[in-house]
C-alpha positions as CSV (number, residue, x, y, z in Angstrom):
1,X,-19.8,10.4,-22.0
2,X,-23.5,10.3,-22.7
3,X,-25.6,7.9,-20.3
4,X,-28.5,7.4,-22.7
5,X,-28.8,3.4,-23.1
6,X,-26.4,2.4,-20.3
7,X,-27.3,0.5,-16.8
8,X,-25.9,1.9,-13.7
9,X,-25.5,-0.6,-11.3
10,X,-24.7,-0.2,-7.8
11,X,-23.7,-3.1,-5.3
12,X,-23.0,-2.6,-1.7
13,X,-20.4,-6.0,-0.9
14,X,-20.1,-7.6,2.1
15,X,-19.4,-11.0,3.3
16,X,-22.1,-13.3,3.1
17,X,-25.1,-10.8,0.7
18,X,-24.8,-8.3,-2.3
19,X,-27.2,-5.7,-2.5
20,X,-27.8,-4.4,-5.8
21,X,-29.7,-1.4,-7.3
22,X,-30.3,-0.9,-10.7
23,X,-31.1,2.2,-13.0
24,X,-32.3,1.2,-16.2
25,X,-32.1,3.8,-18.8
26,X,-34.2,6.8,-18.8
27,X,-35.8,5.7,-15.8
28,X,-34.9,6.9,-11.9
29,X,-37.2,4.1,-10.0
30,X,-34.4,1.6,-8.9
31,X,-34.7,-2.3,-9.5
32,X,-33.4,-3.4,-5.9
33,X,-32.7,-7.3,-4.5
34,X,-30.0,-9.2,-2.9
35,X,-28.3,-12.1,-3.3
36,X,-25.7,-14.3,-1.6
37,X,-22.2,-13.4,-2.1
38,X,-21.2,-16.8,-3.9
39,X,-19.2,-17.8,-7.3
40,X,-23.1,-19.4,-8.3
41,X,-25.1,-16.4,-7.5
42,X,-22.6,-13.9,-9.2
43,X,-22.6,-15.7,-12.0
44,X,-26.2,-15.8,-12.3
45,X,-26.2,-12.0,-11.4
46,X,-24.1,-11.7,-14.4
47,X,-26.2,-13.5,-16.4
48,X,-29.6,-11.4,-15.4
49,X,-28.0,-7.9,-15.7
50,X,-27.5,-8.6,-20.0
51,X,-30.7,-10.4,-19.9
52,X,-32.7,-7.3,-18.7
53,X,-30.3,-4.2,-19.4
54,X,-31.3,-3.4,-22.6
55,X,-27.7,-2.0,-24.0
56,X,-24.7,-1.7,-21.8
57,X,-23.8,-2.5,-18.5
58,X,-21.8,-0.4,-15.8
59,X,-21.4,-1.6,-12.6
60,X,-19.2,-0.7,-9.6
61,X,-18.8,-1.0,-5.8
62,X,-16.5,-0.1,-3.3
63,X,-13.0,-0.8,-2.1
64,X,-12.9,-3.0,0.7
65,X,-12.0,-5.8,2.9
66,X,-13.9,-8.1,-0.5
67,X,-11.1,-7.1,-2.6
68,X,-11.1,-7.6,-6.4
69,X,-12.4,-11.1,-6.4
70,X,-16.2,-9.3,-7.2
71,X,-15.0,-7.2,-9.9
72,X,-13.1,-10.4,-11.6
73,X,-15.9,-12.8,-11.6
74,X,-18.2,-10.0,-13.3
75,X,-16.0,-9.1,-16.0
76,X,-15.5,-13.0,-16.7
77,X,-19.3,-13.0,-16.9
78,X,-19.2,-10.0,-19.9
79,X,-20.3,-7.2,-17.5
80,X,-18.0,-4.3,-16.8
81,X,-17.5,-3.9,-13.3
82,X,-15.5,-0.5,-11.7
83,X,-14.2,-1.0,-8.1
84,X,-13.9,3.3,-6.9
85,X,-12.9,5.1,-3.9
86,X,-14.7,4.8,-0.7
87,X,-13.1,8.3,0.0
88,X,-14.0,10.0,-3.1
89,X,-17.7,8.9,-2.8
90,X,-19.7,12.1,-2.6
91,X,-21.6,12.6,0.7
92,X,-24.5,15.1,1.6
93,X,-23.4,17.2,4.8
94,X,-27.4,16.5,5.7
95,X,-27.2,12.9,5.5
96,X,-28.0,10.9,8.8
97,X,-29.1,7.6,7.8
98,X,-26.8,4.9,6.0
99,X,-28.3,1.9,4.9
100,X,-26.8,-1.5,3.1
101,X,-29.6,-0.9,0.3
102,X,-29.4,3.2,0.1
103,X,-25.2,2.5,-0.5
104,X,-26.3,0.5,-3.5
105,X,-28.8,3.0,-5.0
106,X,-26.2,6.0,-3.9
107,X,-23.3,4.1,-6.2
108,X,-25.7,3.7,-8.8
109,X,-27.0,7.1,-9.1
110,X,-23.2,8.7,-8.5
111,X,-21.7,6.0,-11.2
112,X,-24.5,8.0,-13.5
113,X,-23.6,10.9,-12.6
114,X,-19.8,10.5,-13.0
115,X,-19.3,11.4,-9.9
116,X,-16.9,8.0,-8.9
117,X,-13.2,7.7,-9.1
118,X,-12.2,4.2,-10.1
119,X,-9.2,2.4,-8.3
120,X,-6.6,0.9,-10.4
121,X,-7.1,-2.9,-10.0
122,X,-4.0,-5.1,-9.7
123,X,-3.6,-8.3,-11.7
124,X,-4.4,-11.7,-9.6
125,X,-0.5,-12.2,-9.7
126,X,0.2,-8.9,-8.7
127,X,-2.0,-8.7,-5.9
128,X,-0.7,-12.0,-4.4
129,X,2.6,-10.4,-4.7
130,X,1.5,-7.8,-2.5
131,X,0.4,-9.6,0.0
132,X,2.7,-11.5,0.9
133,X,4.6,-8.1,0.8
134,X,2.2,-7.4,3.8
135,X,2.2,-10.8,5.2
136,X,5.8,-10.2,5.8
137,X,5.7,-7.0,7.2
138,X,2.9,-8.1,9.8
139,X,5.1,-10.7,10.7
140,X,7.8,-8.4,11.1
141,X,4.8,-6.3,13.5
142,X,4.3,-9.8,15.2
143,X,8.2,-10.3,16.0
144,X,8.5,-6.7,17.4
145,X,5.4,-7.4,19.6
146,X,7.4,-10.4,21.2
147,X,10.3,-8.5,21.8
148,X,8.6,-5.5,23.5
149,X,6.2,-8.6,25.8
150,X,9.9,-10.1,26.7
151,X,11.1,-6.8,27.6
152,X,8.8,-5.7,29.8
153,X,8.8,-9.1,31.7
154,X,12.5,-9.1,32.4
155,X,12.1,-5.0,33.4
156,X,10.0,-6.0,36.0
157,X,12.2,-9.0,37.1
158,X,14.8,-6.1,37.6
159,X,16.7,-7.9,34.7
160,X,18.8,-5.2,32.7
161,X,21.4,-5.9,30.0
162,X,24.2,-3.1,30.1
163,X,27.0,-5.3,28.4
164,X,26.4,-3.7,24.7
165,X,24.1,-0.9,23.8
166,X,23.3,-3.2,20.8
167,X,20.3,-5.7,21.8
168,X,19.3,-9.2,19.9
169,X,22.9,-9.6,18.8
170,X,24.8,-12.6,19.7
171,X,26.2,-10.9,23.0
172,X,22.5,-10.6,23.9
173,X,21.4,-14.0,23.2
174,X,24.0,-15.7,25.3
175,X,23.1,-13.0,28.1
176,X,19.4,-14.4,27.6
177,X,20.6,-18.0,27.8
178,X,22.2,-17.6,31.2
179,X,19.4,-15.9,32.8
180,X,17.6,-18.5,35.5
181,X,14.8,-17.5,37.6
182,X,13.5,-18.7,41.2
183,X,10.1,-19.6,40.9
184,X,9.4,-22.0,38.4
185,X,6.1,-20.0,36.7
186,X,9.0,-17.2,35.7
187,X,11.2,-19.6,34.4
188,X,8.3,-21.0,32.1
189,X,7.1,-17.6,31.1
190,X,10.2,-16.3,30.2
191,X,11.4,-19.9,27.5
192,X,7.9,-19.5,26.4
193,X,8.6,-15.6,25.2
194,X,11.8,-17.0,24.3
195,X,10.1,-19.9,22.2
196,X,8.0,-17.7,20.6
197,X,10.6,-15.0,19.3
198,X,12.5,-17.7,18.3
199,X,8.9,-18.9,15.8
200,X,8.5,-15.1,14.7
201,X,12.2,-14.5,13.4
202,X,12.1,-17.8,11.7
203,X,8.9,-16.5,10.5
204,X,10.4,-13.6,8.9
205,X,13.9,-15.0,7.8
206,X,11.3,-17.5,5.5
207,X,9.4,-14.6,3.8
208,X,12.7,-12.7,3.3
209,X,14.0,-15.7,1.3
210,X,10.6,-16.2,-0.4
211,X,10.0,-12.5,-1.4
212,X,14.3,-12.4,-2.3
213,X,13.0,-15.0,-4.8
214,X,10.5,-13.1,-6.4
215,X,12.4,-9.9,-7.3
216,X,14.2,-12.0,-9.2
217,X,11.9,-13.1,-11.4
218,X,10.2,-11.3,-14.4
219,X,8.0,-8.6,-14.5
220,X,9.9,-7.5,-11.2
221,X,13.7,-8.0,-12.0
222,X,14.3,-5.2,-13.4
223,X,12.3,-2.5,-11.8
224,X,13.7,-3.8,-8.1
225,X,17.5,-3.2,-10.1
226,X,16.5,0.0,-10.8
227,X,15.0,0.4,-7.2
228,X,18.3,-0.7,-5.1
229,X,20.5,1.5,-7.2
230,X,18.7,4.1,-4.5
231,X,20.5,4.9,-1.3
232,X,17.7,3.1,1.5
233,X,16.3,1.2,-0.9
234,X,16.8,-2.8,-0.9
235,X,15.3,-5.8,-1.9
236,X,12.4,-6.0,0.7
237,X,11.6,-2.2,-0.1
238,X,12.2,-2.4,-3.7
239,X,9.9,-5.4,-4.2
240,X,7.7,-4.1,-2.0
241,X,7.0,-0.6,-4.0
242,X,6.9,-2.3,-7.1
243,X,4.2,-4.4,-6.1
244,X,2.5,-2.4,-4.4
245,X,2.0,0.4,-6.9
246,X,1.8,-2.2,-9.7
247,X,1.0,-0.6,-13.1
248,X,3.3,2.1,-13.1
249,X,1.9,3.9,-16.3
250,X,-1.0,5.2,-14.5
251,X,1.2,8.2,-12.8
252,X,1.5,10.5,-15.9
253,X,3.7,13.2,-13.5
254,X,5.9,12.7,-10.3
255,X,3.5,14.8,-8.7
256,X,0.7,12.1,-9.5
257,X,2.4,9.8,-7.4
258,X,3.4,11.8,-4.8
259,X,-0.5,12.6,-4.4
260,X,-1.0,9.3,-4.5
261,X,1.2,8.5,-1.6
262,X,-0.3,11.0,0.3
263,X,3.0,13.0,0.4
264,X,1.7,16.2,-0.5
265,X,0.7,19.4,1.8
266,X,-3.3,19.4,2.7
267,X,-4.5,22.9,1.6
268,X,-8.3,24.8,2.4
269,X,-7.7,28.1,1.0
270,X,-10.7,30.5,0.0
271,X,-10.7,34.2,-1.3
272,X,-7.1,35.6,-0.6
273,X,-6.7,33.2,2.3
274,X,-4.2,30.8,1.4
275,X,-3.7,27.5,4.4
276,X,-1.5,24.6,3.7
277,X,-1.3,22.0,6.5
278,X,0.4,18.5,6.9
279,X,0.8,15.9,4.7
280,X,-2.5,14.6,3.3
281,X,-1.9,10.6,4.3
282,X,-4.2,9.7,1.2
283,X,-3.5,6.4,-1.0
284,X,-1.2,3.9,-0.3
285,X,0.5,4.0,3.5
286,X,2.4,1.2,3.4
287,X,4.9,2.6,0.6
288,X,4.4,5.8,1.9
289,X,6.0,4.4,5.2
290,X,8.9,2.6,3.4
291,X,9.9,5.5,1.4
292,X,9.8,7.5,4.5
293,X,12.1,5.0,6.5
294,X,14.9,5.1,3.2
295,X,14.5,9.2,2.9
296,X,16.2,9.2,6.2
297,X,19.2,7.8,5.1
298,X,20.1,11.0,3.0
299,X,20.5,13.3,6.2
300,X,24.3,11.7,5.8
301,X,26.5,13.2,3.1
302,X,26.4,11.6,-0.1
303,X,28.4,8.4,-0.3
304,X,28.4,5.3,-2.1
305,X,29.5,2.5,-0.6
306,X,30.3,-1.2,-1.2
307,X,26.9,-2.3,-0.7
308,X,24.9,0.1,-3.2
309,X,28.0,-0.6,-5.4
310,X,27.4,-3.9,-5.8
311,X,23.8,-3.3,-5.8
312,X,24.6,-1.2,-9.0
313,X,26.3,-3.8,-10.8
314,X,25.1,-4.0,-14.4
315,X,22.5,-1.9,-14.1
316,X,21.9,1.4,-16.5
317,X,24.2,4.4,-16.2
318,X,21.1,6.4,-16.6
319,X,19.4,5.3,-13.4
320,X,22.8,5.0,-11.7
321,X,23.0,9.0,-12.5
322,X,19.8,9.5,-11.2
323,X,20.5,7.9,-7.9
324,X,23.6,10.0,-7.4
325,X,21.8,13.0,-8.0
326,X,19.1,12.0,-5.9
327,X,21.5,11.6,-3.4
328,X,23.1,15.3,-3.5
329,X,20.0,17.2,-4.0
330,X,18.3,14.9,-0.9
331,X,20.8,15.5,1.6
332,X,21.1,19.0,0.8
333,X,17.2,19.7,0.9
334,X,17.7,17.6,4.5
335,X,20.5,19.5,6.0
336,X,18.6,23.0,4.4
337,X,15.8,22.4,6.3
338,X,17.3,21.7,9.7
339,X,19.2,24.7,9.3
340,X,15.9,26.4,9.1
341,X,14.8,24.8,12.6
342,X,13.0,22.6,11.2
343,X,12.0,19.1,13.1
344,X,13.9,15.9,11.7
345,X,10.6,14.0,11.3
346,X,8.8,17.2,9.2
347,X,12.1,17.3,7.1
348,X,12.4,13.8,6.4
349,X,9.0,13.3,4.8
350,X,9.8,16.6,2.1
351,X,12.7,14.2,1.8
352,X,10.4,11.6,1.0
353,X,8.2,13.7,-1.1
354,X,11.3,14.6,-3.1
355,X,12.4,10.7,-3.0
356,X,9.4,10.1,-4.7
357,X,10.1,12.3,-7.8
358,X,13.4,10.7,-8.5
359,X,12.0,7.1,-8.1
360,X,9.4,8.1,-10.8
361,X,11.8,9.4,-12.9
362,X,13.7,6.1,-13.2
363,X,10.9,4.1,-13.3
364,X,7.6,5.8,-15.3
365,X,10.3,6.1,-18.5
366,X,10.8,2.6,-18.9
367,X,7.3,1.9,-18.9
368,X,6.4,3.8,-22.4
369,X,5.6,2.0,-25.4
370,X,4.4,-1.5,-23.0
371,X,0.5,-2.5,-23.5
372,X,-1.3,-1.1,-20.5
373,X,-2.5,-4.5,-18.3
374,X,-6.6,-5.3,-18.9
């Protein structure tokens, strides 16, 4: 796409001030300034960019802790605004100095350049779908810290449970109750951890219900059905995928996805050298970690049993049969592997990376023919 008549504009985002740099067409001396980062001033920034761009207006800015709320209030102000990939930004192996007002000019001159890789931007309601997606997995984070703080106290009390190798069932609980200490400062630390276990798995069993909730509701109904037809996959998992990766028509291949996961080998290969290393860890972690955690239930032998059948209840025989074969070519690729000597963990995530192909498959189809989201 040609350049002539367009505005690059670059803005470097952080909490309290904008810096902008702008390249007015046909010319490479910047127009720098800054300005607070408020609803008032972006609006007026809005505003002054068609006032003095003589044609069209790109902007763009990084992915960050800011989020989408920048990008949003442009685009209701007319301009076009691109939020890209602090990874992908190009960098100079010679560059030593990094400045708020050089990050502006550099996102200018790259977004002219074509040089930028946009982000996808979820919707306002998908994006507060996906948080509290991650609100409820910190506070699953948060409860696992308390239990690890309460059982390093009683270990050094001396204070062992041996009745049942299974902890934080009800055996455990009553074993917790009877526990009574000498000094009193013990007895108060240990009902405070107590207390406060007690507030993080409330905590949790209140988001469950809440997110349980919304997978039930359109747009999400059906692509969590589809989801928990999987082996590993449930609600919690399935809603959380689905949010996460939102607008599912922007993985054209299985393989797109699986890059964007960051499931894929890393690879430097020159000349008749080929090198392929670990996993490349790019895009999204946190359903890169889920899928992970449900690929390692297909190191057992295919099964299906009363809970994925009533998950599978009137849902499609088409993604019922790709689940099942999901399910035989997974735990064979497993068990394969092993045999070969390799690790558990290293043969879990080509599990995973395989996972990924059969979850695109039943969901990327359904998806044709729908109006892409603005």
């Amino acid at each position: 796409m040609s350049a002539n008549g367009i505005t690059f504009v670059g803005m470097d985002a952080h909490k309290k001030a904008i810096n902008v740099a702008m390249l007015l067409p046909g010319q490479n001396k910047p127009v720098e300034w800054q300005l607070a980062n408020e609803p008032a001033a972006i609006r007026r920034l809005a505003k002054k960019l068609q006032r003095e761009a003589p044609g069209e207006v790109r902007c763009c800015y990084e992915a960050g802790p800011c989020g989408y709320v920048l990008q949003r209030q442009l685009e209701a102000g007319g301009v076009i605004c691109e939020v890209v990939a602090p990874s992908l930004i190009p960098v100079k192996p010679g560059e030593r100095i990094k400045t708020d007002r050089r990050d502006a000019l550099k996102l200018a001159r790259s977004l002219r350049s074509d040089d930028l890789t946009a982000v996808h931007p979820p919707t306002s309601a998908d994006e507060a779908v996906r948080d509290l997606c991650r609100c409820r997995e910190d506070a699953r984070k948060d409860l696992l810290r308390a239990r690890h703080r309460l059982d390093t106290f009683l270990l050094r009390r001396a204070c062992l449970y041996t009745l049942t190798r299974r902890r934080w069932g009800q055996p455990y609980r009553a074993w917790l109750g009877s526990l009574k200490f000498e000094h009193a400062a013990d007895q108060v630390t240990f009902e405070d951890y107590v207390r406060t276990i007690e507030q993080a798995e409330e905590r949790v069993r209140r988001l469950d219900e809440r997110l349980a909730a919304v997978a039930e509701q359109d747009p999400y109904r059906e692509p969590v059905g589809w989801l928990r037809c999987f082996r590993g996959i449930d609600t919690l998992t399935a809603i959380a995928v689905v949010a996460e990766l939102h607008d599912f028509r922007r993985f054209q291949t299985a393989r797109a996805l699986m890059a964007y996961l960051g499931l894929v080998p890393s690879e430097h290969s020159s000349g008749e050298r080929q090198r392929r290393g670990a996993i490349t860890k790019a895009g999204n972690i946190h359903v890169r970690r889920l899928l992970i955690e449900a690929a390692w239930h297909y190191r057992h032998r295919p099964h299906v049993g009363v809970g994925i059948r009533q998950r599978r209840t009137g849902q499609p025989e088409a993604i019922i049969a790709i689940a099942d074969r999901a399910q035989e070519r997974l735990c064979h690729r497993f068990r394969t592997l092993t045999a070969r000597g390799k690790i558990p963990n290293k043969a879990v995530v080509a599990v995973a990376r395989e996972l990924v192909g059969f979850v695109w498959a039943a969901l990327y189809p359904a998806t044709q023919g729908q109006p892409t989201q603005s």
